[in-house]
TIPADREN-708768 format. One record per residue (C-alpha): residue in one letter; residue number from 1; x, y, z. Coordinates in Angstrom, 3 decimals, padded with zeros to 6 digits, always signed. Each point is the difference from the previous one (the first is absolute). Layout:
# residues N
NODE / rest / nr / px / py / pz
NODE / A / NUM / X / Y / Z
...
# end
This chain:
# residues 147
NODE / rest / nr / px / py / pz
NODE / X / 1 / +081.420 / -023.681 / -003.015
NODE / X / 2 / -001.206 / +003.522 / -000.513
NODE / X / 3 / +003.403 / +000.609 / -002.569
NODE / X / 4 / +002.995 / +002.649 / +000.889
NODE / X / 5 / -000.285 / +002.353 / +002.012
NODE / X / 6 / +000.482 / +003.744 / -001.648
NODE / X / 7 / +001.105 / +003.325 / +001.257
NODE / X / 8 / -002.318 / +003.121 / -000.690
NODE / X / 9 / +001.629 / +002.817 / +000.344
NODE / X / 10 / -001.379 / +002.806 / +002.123
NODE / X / 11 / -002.785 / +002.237 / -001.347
NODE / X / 12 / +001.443 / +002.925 / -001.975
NODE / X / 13 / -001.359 / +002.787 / +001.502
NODE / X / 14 / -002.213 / +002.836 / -001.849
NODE / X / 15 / +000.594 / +004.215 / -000.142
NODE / X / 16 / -001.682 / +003.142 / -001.553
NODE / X / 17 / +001.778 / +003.032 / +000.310
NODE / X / 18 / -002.562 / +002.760 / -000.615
NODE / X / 19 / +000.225 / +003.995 / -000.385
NODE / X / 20 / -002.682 / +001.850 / +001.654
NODE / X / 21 / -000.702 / +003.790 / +000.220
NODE / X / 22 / +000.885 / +002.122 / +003.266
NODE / X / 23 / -003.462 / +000.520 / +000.868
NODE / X / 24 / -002.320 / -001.625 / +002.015
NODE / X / 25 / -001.539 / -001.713 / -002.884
NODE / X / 26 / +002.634 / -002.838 / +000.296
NODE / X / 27 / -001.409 / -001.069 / +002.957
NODE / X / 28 / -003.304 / -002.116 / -001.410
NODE / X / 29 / +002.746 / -000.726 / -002.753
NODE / X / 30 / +002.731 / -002.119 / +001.829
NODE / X / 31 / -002.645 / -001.585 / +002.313
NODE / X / 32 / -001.583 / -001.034 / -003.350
NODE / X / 33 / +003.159 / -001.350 / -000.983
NODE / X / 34 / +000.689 / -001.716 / +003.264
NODE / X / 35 / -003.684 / -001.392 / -000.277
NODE / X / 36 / +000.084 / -001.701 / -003.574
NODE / X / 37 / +003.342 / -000.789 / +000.409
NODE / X / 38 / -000.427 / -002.680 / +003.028
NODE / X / 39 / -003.526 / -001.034 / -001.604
NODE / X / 40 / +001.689 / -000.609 / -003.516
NODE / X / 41 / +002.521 / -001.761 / +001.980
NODE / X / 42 / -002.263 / -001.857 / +002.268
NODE / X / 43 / +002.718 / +001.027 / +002.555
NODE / X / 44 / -000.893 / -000.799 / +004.063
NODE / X / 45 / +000.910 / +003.678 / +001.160
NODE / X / 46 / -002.097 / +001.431 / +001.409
NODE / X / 47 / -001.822 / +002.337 / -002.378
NODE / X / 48 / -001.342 / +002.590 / +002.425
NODE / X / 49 / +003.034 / +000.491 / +001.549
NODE / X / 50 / +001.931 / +000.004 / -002.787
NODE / X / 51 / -001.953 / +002.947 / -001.486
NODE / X / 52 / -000.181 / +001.773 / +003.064
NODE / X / 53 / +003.685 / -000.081 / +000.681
NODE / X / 54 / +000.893 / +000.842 / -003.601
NODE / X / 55 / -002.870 / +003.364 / +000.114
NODE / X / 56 / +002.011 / +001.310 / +002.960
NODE / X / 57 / +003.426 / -000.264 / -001.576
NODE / X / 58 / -001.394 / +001.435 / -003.023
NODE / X / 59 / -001.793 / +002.675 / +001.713
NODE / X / 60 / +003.103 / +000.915 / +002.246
NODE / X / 61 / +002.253 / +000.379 / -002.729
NODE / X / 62 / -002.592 / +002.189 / -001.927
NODE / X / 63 / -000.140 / +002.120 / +003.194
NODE / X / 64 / +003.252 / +000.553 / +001.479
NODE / X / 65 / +001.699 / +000.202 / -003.486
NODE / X / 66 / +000.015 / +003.057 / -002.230
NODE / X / 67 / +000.290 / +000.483 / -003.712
NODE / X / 68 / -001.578 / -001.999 / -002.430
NODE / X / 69 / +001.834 / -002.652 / -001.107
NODE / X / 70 / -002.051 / -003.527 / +000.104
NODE / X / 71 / +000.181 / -002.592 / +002.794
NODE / X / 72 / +000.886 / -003.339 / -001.504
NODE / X / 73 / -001.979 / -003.094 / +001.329
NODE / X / 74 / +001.814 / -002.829 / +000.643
NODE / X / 75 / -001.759 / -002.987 / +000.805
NODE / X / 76 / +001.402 / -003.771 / +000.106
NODE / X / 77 / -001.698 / -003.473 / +001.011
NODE / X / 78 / +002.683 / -002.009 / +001.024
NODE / X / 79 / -000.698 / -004.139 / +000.902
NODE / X / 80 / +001.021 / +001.197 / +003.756
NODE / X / 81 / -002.148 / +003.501 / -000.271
NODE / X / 82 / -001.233 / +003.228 / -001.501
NODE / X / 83 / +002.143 / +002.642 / -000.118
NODE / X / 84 / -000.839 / +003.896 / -000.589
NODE / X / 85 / +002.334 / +002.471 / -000.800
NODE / X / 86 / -000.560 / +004.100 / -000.293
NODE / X / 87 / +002.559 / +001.729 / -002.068
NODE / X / 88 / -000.045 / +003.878 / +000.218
NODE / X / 89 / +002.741 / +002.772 / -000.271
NODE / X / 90 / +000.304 / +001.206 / +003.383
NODE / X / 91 / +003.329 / -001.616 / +001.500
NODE / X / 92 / -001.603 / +001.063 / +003.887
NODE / X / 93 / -000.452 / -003.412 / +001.440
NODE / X / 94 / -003.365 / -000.421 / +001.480
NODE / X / 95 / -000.711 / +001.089 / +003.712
NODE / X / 96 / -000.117 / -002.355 / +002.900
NODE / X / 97 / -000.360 / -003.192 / -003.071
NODE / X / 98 / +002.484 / -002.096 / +001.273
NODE / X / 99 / +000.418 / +001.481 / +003.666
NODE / X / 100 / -002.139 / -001.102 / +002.970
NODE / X / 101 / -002.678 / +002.544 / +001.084
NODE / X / 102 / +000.639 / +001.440 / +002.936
NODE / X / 103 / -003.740 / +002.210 / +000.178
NODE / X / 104 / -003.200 / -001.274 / -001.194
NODE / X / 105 / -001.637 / +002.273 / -003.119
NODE / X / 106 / -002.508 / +002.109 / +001.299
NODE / X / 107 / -003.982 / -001.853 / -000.361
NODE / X / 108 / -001.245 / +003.178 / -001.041
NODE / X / 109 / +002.486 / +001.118 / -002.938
NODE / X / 110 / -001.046 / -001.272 / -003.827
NODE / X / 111 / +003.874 / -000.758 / -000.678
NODE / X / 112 / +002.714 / -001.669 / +001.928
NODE / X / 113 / -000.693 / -003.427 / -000.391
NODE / X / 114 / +000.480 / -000.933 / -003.249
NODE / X / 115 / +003.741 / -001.489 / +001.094
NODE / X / 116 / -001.012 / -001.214 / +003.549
NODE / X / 117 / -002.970 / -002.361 / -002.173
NODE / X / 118 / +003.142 / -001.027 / -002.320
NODE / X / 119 / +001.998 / -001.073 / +002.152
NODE / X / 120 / -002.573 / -001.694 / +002.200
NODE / X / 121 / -001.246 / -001.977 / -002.462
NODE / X / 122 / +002.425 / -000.592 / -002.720
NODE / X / 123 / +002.463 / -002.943 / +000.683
NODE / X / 124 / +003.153 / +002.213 / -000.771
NODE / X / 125 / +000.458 / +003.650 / -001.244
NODE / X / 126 / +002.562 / +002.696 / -001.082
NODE / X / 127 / +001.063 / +001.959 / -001.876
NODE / X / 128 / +003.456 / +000.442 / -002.254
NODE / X / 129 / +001.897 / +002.639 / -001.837
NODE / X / 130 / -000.218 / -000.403 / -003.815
NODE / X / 131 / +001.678 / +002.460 / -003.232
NODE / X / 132 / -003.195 / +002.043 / -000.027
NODE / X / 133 / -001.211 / -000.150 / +003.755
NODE / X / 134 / -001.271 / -002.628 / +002.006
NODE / X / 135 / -001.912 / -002.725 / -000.161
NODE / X / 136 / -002.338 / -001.076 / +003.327
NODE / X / 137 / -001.488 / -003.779 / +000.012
NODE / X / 138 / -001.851 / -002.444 / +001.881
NODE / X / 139 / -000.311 / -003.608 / +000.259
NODE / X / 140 / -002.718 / -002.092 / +000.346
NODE / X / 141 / +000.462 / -003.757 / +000.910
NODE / X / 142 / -001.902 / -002.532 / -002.652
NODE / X / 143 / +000.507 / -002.523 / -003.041
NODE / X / 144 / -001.366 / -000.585 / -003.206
NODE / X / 145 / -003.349 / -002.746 / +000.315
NODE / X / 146 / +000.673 / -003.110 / -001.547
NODE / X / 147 / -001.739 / +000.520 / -003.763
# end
């Protein structure tokens, strides 16, 4: 007899919420963050895409947003996922995020992509209204390895 069986409870899941400038120096930052965080973690996201993902939401909200009040960082690993959230104080929802393309970005253009590659690779995406702005996110699909 291998004695009574016991229920474990899910895996809590894990967040940092993190203020970064409104410059293009929180780029490197968040994919940092994204980086260490699923290392530290030994989370089965995938990394690369991960960081990708969260440089273009960072660098879109940098972009099409003015002032200078930060973007907060959200980032989550949940036992079903990793999930990345960018705050910033624009209340604009983001263009053609959650609606299907309907014309290709141009190959020889440097921007235009950055949402077509989220939502092409991301398991879910959107974005929602919050007190100071919006927040955009992306999932990935993955779980926690056994330690």
């Amino acid at each position: 007899m291998n004695g009574p069986a016991v229920h474990e409870p899910p895996a809590a899941s894990t967040s940092w919420r993190v203020a970064l400038p409104h410059t293009s120096a929180a780029v490197p930052v968040a994919r940092a963050l994204v980086r260490t965080a699923l290392a530290e973690r030994e989370h089965s996201a995938d990394s690369d895409t991960a960081e990708l993902l969260t440089a273009e939401l960072v660098a879109n909200a940098v972009e099409h947003t003015s002032g200078s009040t930060p973007i907060e960082l959200v980032v989550r690993l949940l036992p079903t996922g990793f999930h990345v959230e960018v705050h910033d104080a624009d209340p604009a929802p983001p263009r053609d995020l959650t609606r299907p393309v309907l014309e290709a970005p141009d190959p020889w253009q440097e921007h235009g992509r950055g949402l077509l590659l989220i939502r092409a690779l991301s398991s879910s995406c959107g974005h929602r209204a919050t007190a100071s702005g919006k927040a955009v996110w992306f999932r990935l699909p993955g779980q926690r390895r056994p330690a």
